[in-house]
Each structure stands twice: as structure tokens, then as C-alpha cells.
N, CA, C and O atoms as a GROMACS GRO file, in nm:
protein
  536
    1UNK      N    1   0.084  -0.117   0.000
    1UNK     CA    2   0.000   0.000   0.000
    1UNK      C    3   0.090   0.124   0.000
    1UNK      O    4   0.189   0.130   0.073
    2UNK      N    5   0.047   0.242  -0.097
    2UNK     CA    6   0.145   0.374  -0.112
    2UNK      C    7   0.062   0.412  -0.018
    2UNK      O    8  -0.052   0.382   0.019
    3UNK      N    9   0.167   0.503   0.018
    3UNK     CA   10   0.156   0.622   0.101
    3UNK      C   11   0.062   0.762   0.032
    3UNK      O   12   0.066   0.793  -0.087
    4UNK      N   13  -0.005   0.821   0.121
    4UNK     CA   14  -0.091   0.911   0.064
    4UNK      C   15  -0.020   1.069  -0.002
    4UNK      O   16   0.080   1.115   0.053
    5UNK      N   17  -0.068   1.122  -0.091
    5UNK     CA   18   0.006   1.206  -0.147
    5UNK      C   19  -0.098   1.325  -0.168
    5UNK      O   20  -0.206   1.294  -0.219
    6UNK      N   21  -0.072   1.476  -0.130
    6UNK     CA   22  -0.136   1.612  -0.154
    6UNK      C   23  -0.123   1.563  -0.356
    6UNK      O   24  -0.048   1.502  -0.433
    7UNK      N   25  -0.229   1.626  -0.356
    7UNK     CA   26  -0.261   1.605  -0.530
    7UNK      C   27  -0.174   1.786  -0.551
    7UNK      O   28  -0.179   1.883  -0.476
    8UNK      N   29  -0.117   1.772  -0.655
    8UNK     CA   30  -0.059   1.921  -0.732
    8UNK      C   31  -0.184   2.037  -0.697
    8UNK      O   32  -0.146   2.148  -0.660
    9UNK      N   33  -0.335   2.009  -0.710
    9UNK     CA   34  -0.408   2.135  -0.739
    9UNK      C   35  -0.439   2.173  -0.558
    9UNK      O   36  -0.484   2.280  -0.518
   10UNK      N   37  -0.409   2.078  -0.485
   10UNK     CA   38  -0.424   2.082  -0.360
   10UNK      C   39  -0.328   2.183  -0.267
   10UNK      O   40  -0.353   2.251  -0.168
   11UNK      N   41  -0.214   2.163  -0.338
   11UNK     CA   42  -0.102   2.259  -0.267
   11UNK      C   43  -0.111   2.388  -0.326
   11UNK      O   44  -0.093   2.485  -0.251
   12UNK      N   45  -0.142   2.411  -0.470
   12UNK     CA   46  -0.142   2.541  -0.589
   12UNK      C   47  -0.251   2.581  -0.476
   12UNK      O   48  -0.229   2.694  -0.432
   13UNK      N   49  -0.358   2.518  -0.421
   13UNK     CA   50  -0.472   2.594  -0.406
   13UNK      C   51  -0.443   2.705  -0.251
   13UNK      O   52  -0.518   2.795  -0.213
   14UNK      N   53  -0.304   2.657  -0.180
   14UNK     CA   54  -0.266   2.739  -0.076
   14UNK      C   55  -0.159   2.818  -0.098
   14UNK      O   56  -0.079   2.770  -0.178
   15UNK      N   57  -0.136   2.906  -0.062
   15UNK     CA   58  -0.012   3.013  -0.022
   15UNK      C   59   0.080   2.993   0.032
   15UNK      O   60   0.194   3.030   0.004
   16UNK      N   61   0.042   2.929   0.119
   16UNK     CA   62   0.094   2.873   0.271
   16UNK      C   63   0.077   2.722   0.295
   16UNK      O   64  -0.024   2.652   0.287
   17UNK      N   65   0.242   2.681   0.337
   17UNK     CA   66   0.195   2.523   0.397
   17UNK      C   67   0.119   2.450   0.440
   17UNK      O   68   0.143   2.427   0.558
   18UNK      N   69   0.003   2.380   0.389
   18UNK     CA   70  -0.133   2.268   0.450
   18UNK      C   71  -0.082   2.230   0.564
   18UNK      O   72   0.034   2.202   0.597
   19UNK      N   73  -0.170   2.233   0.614
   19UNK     CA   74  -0.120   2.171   0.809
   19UNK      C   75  -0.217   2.050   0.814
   19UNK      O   76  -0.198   1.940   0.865
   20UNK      N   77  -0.296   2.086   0.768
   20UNK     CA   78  -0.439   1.960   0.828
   20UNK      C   79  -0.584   1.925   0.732
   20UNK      O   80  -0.661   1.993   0.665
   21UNK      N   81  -0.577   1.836   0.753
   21UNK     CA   82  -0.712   1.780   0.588
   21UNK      C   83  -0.794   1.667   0.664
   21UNK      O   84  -0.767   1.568   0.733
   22UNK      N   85  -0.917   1.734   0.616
   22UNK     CA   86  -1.014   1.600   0.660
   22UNK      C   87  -1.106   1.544   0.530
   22UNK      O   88  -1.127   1.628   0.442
   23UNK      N   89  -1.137   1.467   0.520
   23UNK     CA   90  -1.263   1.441   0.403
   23UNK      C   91  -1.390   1.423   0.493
   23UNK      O   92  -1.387   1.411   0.615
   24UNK      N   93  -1.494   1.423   0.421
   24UNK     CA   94  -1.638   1.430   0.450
   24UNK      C   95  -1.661   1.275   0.496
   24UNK      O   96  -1.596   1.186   0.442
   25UNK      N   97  -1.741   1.250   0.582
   25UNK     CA   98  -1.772   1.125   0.613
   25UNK      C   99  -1.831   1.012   0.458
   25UNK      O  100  -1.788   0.900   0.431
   26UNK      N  101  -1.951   1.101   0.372
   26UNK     CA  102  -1.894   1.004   0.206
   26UNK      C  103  -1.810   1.002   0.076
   26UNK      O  104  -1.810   0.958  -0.039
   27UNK      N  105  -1.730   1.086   0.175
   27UNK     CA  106  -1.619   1.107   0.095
   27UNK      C  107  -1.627   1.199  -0.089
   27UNK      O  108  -1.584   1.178  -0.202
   28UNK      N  109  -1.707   1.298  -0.022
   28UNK     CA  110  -1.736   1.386  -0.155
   28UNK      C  111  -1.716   1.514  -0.121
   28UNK      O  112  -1.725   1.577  -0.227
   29UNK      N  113  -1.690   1.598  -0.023
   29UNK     CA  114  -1.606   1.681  -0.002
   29UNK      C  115  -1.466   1.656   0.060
   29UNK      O  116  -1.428   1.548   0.104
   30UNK      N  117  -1.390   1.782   0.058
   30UNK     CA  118  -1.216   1.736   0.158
   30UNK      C  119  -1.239   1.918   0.172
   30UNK      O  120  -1.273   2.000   0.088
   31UNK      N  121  -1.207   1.932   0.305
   31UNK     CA  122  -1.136   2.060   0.376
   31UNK      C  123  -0.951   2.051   0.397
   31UNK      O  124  -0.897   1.959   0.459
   32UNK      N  125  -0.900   2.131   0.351
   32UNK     CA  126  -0.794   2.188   0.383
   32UNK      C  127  -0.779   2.274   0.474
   32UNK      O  128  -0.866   2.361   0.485
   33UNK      N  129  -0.653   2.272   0.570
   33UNK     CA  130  -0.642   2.423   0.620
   33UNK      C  131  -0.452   2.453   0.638
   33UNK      O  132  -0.375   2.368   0.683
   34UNK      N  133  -0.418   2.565   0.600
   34UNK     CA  134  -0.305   2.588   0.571
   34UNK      C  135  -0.255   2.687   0.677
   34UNK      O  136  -0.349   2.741   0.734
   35UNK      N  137  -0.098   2.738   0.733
   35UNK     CA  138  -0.043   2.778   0.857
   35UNK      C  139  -0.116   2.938   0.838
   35UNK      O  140  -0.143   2.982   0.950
   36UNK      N  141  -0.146   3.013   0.752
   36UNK     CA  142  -0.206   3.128   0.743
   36UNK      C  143  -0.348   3.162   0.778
   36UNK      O  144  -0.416   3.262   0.754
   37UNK      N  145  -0.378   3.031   0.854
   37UNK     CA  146  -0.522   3.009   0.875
   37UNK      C  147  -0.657   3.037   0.757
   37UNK      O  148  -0.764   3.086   0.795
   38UNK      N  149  -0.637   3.004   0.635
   38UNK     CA  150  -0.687   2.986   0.545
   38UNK      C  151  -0.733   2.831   0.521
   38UNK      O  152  -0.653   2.738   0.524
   39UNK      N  153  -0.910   2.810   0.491
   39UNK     CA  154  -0.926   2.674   0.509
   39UNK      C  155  -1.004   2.667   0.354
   39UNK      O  156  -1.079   2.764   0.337
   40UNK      N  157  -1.000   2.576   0.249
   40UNK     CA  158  -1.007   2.597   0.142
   40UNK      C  159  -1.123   2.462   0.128
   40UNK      O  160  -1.101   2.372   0.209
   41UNK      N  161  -1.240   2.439   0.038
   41UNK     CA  162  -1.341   2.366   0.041
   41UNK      C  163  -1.310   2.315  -0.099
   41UNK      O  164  -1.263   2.376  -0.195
   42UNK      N  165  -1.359   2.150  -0.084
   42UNK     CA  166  -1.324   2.123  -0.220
   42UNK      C  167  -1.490   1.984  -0.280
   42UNK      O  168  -1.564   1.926  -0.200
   43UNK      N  169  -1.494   1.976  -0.384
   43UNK     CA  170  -1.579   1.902  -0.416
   43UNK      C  171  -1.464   1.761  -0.481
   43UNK      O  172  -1.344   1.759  -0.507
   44UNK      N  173  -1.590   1.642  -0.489
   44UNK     CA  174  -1.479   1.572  -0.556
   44UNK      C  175  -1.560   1.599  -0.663
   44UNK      O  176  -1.669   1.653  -0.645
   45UNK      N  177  -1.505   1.554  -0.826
   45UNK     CA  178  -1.547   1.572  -0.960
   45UNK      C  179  -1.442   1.444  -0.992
   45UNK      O  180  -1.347   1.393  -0.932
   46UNK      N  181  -1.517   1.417  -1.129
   46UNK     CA  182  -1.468   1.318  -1.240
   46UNK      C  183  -1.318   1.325  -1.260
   46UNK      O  184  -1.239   1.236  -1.292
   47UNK      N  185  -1.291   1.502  -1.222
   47UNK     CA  186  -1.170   1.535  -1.308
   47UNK      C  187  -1.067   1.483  -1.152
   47UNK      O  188  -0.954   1.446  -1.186
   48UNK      N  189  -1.088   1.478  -1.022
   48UNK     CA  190  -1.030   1.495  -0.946
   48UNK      C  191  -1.088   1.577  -0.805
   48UNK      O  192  -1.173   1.519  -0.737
   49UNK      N  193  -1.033   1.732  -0.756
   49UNK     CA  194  -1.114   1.763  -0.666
   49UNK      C  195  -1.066   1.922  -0.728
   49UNK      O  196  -0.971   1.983  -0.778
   50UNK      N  197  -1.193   1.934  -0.689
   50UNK     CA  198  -1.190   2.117  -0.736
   50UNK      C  199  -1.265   2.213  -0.612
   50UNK      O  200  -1.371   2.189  -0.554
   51UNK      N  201  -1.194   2.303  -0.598
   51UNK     CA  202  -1.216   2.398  -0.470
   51UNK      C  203  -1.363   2.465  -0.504
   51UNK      O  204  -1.387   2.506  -0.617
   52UNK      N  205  -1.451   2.472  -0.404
   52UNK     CA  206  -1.546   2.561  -0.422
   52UNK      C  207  -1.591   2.702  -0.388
   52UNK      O  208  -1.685   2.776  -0.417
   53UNK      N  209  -1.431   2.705  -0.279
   53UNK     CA  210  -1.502   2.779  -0.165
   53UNK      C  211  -1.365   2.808  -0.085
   53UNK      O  212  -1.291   2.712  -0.063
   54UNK      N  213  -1.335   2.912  -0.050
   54UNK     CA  214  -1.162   2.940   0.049
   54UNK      C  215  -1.252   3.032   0.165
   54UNK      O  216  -1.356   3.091   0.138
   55UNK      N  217  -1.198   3.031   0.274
   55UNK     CA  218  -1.233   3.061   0.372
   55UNK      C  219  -1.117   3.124   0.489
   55UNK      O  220  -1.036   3.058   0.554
   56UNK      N  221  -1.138   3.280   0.492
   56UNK     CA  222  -0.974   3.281   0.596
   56UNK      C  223  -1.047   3.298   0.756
   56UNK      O  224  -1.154   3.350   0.787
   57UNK      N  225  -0.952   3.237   0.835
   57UNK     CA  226  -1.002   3.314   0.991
   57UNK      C  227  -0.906   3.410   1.054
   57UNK      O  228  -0.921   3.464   1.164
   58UNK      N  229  -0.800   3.425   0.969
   58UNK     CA  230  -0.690   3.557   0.996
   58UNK      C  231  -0.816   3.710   0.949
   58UNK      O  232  -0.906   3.716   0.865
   59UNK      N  233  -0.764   3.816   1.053
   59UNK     CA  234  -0.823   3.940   1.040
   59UNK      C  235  -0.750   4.019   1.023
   59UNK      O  236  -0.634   4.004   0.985
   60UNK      N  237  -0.813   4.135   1.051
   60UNK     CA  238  -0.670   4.189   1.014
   60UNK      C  239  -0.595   4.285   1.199
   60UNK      O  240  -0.492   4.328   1.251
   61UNK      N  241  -0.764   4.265   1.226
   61UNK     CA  242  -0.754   4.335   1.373
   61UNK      C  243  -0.657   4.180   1.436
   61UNK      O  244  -0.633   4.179   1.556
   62UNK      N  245  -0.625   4.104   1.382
   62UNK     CA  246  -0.585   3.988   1.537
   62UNK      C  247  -0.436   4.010   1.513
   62UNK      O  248  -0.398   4.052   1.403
   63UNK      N  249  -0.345   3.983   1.615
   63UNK     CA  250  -0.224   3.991   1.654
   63UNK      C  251  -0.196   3.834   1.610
   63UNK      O  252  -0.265   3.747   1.662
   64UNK      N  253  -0.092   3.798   1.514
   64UNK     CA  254  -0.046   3.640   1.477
   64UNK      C  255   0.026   3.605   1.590
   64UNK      O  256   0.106   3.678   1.648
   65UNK      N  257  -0.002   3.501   1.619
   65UNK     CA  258   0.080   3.393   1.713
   65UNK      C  259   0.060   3.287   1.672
   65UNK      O  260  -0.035   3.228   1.622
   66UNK      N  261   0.223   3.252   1.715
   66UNK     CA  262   0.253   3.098   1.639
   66UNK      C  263   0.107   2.982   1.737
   66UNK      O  264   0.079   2.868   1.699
   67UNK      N  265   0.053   3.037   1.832
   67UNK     CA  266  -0.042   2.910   1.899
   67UNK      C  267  -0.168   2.972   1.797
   67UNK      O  268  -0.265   2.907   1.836
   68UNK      N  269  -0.211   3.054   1.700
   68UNK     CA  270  -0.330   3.078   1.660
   68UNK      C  271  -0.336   3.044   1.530
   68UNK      O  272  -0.409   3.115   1.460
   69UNK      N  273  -0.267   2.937   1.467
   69UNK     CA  274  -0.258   2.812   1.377
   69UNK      C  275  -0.330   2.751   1.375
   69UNK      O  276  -0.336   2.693   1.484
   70UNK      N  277  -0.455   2.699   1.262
   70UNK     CA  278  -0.536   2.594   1.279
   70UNK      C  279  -0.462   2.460   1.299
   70UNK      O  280  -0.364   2.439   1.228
   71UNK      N  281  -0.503   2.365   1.393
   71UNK     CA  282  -0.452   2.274   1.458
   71UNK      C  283  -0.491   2.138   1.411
   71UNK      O  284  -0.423   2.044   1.370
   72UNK      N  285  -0.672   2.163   1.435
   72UNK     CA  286  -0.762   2.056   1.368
   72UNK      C  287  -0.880   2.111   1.309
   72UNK      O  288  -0.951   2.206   1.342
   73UNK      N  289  -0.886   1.980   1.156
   73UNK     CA  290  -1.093   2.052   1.122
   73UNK      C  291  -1.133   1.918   1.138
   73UNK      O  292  -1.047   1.832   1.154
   74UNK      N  293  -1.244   1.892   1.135
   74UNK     CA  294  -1.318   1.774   1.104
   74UNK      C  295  -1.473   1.800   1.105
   74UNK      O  296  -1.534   1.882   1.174
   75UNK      N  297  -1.519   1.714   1.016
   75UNK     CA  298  -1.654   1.745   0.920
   75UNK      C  299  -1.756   1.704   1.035
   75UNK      O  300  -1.711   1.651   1.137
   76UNK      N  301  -1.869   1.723   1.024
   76UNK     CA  302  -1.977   1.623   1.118
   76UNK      C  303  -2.018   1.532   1.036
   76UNK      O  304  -2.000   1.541   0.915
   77UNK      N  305  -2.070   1.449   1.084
   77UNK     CA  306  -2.135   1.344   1.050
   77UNK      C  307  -2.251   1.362   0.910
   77UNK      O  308  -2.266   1.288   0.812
   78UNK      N  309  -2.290   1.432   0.930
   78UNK     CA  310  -2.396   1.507   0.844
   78UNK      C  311  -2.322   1.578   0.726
   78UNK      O  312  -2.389   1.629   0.636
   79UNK      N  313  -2.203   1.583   0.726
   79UNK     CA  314  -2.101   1.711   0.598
   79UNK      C  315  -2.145   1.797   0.627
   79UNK      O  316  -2.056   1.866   0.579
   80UNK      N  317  -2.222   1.881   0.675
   80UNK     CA  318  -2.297   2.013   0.635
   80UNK      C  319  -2.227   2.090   0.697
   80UNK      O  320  -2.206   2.203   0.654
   81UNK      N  321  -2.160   2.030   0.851
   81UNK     CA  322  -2.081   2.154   0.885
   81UNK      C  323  -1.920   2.111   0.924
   81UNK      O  324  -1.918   1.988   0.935
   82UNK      N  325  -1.793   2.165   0.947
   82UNK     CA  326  -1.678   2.153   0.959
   82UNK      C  327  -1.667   2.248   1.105
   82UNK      O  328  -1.709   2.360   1.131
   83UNK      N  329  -1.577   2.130   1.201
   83UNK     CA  330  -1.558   2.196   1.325
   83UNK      C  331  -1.403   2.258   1.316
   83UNK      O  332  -1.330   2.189   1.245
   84UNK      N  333  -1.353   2.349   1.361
   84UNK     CA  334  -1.201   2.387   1.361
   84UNK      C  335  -1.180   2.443   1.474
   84UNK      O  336  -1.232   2.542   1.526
   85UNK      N  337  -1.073   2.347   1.519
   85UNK     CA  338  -0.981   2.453   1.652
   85UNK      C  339  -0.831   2.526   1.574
   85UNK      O  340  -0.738   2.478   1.509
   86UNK      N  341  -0.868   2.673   1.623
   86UNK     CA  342  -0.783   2.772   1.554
   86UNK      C  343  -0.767   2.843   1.712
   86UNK      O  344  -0.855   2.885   1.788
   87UNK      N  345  -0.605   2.839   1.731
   87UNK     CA  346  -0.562   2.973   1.844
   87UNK      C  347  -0.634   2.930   1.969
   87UNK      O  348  -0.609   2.825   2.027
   88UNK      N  349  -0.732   3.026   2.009
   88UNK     CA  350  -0.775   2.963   2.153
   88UNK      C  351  -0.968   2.951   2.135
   88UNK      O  352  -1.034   2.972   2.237
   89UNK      N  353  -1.033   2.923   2.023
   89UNK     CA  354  -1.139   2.903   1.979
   89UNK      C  355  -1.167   2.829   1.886
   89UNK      O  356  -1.105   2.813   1.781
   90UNK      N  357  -1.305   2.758   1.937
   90UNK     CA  358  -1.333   2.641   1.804
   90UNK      C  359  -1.412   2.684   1.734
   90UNK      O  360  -1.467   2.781   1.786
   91UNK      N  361  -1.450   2.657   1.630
   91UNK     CA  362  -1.538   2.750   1.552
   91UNK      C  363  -1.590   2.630   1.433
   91UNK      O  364  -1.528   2.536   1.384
   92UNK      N  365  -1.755   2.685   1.408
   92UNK     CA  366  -1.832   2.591   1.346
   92UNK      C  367  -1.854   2.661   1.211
   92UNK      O  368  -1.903   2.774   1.210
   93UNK      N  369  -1.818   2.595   1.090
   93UNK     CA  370  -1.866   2.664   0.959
   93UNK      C  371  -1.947   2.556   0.906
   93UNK      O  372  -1.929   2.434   0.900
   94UNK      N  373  -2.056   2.646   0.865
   94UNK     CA  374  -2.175   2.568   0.744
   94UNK      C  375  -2.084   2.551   0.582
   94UNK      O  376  -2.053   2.641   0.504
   95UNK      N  377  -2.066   2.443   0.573
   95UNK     CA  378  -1.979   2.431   0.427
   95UNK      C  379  -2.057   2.432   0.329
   95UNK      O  380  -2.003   2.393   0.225
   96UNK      N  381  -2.190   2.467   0.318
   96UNK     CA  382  -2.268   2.511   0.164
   96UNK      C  383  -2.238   2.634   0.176
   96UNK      O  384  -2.197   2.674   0.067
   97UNK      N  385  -2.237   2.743   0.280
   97UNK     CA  386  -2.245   2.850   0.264
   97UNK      C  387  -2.061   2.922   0.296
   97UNK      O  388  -2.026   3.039   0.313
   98UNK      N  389  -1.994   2.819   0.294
   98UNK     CA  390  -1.835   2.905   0.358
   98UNK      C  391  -1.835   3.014   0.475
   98UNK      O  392  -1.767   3.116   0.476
   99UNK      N  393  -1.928   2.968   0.577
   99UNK     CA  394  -1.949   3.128   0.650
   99UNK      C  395  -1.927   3.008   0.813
   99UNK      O  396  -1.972   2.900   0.852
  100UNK      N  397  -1.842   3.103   0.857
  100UNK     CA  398  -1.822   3.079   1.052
  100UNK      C  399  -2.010   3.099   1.072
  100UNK      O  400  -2.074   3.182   1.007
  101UNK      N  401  -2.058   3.026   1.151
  101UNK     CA  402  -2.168   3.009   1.200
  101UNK      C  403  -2.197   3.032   1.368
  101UNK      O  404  -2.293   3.064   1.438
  102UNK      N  405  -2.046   2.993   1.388
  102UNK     CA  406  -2.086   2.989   1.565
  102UNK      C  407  -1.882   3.027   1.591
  102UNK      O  408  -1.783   3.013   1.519
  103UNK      N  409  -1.899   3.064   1.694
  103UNK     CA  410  -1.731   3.052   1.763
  103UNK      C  411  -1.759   3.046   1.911
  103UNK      O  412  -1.848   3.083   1.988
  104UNK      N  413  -1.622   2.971   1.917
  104UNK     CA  414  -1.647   2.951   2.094
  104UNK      C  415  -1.524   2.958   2.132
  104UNK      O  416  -1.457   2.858   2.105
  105UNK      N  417  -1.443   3.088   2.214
  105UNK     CA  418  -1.339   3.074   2.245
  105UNK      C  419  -1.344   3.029   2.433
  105UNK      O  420  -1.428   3.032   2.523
  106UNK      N  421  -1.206   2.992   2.420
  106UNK     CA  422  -1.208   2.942   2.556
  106UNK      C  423  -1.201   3.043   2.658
  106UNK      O  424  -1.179   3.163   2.641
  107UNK      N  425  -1.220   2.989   2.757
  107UNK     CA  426  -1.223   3.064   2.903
  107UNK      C  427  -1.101   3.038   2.986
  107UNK      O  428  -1.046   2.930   2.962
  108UNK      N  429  -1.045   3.116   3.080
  108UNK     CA  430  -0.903   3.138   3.103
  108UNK      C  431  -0.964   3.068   3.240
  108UNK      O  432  -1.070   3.088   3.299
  109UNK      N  433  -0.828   2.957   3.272
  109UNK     CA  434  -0.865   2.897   3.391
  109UNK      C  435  -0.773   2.953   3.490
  109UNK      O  436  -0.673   3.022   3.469
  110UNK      N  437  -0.821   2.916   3.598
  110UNK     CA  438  -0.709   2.962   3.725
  110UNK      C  439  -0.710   3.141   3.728
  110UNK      O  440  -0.632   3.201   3.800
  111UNK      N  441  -0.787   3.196   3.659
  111UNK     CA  442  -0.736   3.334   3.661
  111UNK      C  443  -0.647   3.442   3.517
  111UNK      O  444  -0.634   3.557   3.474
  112UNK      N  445  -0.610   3.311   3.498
  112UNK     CA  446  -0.500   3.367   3.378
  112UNK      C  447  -0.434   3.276   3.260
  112UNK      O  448  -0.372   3.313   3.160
  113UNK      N  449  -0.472   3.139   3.308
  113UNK     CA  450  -0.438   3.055   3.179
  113UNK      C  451  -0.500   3.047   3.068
  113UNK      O  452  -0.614   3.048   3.113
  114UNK      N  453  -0.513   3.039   2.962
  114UNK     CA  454  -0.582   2.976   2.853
  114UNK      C  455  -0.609   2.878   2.786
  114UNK      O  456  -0.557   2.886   2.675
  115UNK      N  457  -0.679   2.769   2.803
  115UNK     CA  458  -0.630   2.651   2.708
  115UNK      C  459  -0.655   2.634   2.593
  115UNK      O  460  -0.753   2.687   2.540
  116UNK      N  461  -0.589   2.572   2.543
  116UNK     CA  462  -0.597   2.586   2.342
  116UNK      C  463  -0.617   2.478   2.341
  116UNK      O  464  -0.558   2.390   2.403
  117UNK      N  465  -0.748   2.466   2.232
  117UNK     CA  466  -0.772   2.337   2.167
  117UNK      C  467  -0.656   2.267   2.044
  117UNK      O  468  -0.580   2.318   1.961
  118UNK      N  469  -0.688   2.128   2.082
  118UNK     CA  470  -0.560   2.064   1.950
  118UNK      C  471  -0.586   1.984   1.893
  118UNK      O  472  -0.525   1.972   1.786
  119UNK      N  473  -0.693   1.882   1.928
  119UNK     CA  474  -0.740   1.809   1.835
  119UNK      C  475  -0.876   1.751   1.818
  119UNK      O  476  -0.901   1.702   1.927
  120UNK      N  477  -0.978   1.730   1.737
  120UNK     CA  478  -1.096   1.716   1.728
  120UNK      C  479  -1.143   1.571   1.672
  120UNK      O  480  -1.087   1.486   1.602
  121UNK      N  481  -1.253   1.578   1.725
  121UNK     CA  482  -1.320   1.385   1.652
  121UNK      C  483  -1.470   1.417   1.712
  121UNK      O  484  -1.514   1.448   1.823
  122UNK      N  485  -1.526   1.393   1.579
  122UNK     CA  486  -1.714   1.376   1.590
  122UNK      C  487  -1.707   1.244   1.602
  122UNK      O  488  -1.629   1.171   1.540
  123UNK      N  489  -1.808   1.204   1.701
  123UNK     CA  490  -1.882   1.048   1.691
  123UNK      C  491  -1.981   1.022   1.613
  123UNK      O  492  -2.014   1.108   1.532
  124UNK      N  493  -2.040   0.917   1.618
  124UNK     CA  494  -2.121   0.827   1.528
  124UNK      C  495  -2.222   0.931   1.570
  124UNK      O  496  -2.276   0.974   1.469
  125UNK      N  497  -2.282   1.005   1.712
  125UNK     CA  498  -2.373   1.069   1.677
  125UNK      C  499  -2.412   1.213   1.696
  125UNK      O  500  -2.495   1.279   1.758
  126UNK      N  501  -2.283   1.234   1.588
  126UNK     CA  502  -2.260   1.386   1.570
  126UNK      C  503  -2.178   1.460   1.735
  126UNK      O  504  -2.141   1.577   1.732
  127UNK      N  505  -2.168   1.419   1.798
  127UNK     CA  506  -2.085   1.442   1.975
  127UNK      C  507  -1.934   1.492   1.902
  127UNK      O  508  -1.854   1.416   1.847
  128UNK      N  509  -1.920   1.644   1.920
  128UNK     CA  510  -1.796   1.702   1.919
  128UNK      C  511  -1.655   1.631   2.061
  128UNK      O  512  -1.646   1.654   2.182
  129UNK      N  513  -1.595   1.572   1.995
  129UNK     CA  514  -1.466   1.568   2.156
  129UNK      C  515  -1.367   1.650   2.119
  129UNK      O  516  -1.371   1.683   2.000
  130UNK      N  517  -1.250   1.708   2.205
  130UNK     CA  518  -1.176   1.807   2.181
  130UNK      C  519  -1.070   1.802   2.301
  130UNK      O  520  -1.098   1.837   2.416
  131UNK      N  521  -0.943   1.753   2.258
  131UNK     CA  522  -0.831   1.760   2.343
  131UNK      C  523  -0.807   1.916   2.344
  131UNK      O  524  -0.839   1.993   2.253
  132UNK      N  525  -0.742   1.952   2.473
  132UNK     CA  526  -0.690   2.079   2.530
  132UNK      C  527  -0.521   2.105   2.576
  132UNK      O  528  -0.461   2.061   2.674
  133UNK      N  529  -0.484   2.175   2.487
  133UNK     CA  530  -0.307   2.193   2.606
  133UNK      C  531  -0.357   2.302   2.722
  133UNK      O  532  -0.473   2.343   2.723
  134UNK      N  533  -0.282   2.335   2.795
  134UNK     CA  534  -0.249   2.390   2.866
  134UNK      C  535  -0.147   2.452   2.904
  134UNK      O  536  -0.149   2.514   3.011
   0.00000   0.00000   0.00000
């Protein structure tokens, strides 16, 4: 069995180094997301996979830090929406429409810590889980 390989239109389609890729649970969409926090939507087609849709969560008001890197995406169960932990908030996008729908940043524990989300997994019934550093 080969090893899996970024297709040529997959890398052209970022600026910036891909960090993290999920496919759709039937495997007819794939999300990208690259270190510039740019997350790029793709369909599959006959020809291969073709983007429908780019999506940034960089602003211009936010201050870059190397921890405000998308970390993880992963689709729900349903495709319809893509979960992402970016920096110190997870955030829900509707993938027909390319639009953030919900954000949820974290709450500072102890007074002053923050924890950052790092990695994500939907269950069989749709149940977001979400590892935390500290």
C-alpha cells in the first residue's frame, strides 16, 4: 500500500503550507487548512477535486501567534458543517455557505491561563470531543 500524497491542485490551491485535511464522512467533499489560517473547500469531480469555496479566519484586527494556527478541522457526521480549533477558539462553519456560523473561544482557567484546543473527533452521533493543552 502507497503512502498518501497532496494532489498538485491541492497545494497550488494554498499560499501557505497545509497543516491539516479532513474528508467528508462520504467522501465527496475534503477541507484543507493551511499555517495562514486559510481553510479551502473542495468538491470531488470526475476530473479529481476542485475547490469551491476558500475561507480565511486571519483578520486583520488579530495579533499572529505561532499558537493561533489551525490545529484541527473535522466534518460532522452530516457534511454540512466543519468543526475547527484555531488559536484559543473552536469555531463551526456551514460548508454550503463558507461562513463561521458559531465561535467559541475558551475561558481562562485559574485566573490567567488559557487553554488551546488541538485536536478534534465527531462520533457516530454527531458528539464534538476536543483535546486541550495547557
Amino acid at each position: 500500500m502507497s503512502s498518501p500524497t497532496l494532489e498538485a491542485p491541492v497545494v497550488a490551491a494554498h499560499v501557505a503550507p497545509v497543516r491539516t485535511i479532513c474528508l467528508s464522512p462520504d467522501g465527496q467533499l475534503m477541507a484543507t487548512a493551511d499555517v495562514d489560517r486559510v481553510i479551502c473547500l473542495w468538491n470531488r469531480s470526475p476530473r479529481g477535486w476542485d475547490v469551491y469555496a476558500s475561507l480565511s479566519l486571519r483578520h486583520s484586527s488579530d495579533r499572529f501567534r505561532a499558537i493561533d494556527t489551525i490545529r484541527s478541522i473535522v466534518f460532522a457526521r452530516s457534511g454540512f458543517h466543519l468543526f475547527v480549533a484555531c488559536g484559543e477558539s473552536l469555531f463551526t462553519v456551514d460548508v454550503s455557505m463558507a461562513q463561521i456560523t458559531h465561535r467559541r473561544d475558551a475561558m481562562p482557567t485559574f485566573g490567567f491561563m488559557i487553554t488551546t484546543p488541538l485536536a478534534l473527533a465527531v462520533s457516530a452521533g454527531d458528539e464534538l470531543a476536543c483535546s486541550y493543552a495547557d
